[in-house]
matplotlib code that plots the C-alpha trace (Angstrom):
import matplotlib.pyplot as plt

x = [-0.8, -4.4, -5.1, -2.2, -2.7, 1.1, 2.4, 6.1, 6.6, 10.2, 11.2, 13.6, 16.7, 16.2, 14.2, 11.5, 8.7, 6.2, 2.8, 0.0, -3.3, -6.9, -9.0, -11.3, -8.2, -7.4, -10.9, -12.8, -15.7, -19.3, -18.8, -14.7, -14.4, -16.9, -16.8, -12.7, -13.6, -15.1, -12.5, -10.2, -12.2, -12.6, -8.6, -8.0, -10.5, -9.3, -5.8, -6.6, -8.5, -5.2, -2.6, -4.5, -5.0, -1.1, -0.9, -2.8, -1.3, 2.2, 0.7, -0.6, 2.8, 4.8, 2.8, 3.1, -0.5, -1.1, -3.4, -6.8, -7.7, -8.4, -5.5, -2.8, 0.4, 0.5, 1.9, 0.0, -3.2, -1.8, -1.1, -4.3, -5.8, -3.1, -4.8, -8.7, -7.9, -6.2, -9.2, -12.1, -10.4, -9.7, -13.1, -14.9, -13.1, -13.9, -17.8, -17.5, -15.5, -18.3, -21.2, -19.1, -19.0, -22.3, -24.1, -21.6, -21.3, -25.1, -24.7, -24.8, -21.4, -23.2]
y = [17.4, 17.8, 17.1, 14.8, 11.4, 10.2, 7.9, 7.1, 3.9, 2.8, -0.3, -1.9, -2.0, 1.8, 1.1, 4.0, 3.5, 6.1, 4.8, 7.1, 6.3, 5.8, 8.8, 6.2, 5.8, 9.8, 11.1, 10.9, 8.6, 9.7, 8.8, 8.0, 10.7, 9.3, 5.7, 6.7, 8.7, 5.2, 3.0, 4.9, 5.7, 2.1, 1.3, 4.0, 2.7, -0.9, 0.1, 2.0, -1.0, -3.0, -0.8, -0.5, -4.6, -4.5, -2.4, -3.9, -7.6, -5.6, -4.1, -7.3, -9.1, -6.4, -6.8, -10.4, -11.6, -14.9, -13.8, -15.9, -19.0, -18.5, -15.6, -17.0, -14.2, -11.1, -12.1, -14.5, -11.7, -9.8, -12.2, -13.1, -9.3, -8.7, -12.0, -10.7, -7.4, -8.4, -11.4, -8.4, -5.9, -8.9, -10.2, -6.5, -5.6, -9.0, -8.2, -4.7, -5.8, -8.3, -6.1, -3.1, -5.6, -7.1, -3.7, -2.2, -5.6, -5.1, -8.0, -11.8, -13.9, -17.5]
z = [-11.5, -11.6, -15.6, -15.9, -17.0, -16.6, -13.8, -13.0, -11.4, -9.9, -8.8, -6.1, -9.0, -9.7, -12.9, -14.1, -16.3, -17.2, -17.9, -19.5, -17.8, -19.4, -19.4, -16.9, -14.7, -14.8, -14.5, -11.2, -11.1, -9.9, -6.1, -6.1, -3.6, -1.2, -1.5, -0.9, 2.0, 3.7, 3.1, 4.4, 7.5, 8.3, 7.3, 10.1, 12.4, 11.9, 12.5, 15.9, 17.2, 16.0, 18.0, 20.9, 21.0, 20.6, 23.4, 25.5, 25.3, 25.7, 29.2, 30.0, 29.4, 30.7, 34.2, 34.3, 33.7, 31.8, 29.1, 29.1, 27.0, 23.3, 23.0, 21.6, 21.0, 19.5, 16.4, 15.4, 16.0, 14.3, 11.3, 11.4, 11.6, 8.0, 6.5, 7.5, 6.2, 2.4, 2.5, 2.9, 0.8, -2.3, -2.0, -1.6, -5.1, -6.4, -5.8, -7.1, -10.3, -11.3, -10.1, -12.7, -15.5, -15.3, -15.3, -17.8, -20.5, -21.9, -24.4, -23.9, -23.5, -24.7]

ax = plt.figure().add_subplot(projection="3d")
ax.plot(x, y, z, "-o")
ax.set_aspect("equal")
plt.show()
């Protein structure tokens, strides 16, 4: 619910834990909403480009066309589209954890 700051979280086995969330983790951030809004705008529009790459090597294989030099088989694309997209999203949260702890730390480490 909307003030609730307790998660239940199953696994495969049928196991369920419930976990009580920070007030940081329950509480909306200035910007959450928006930045959200994006990523999941470009997820979407990554995914649509995806499918209709898909579709379009299945049109081309279905009508018999070779397909030209540097395509190699849908698979693999698409292997390599899942390891692009985990690589950009890992290295996006990377840059936005350090950014976070470097403005938030205010004291030095040494």
């Amino acid at each position: 619910h909307d003030a609730g700051k307790l998660l239940v979280v199953g696994s495969a086995n049928g196991e369920t834990t419930l976990i009580e969330l920070a007030d940081s983790l329950a509480m909306i951030q200035p910007g959450e909403k928006a930045y959200m809004s994006q990523v999941l705008e470009r997820e979407s529009k990554r995914e649509k480009l995806r499918e209709a790459v898909t579709r379009e090597k299945r049109l081309k294989k279905k009508t018999g066309d070779r397909p030209t030099t540097g395509e190699s088989g849908g698979q693999k694309d698409a292997e390599d589209d899942n390891d692009m997209v985990r690589k950009d999203g890992v290295e996006e949260a990377e840059e936005q954890f350090w950014k976070k702890i470097q403005a938030g730390l205010g004291f030095n480490l040494s």
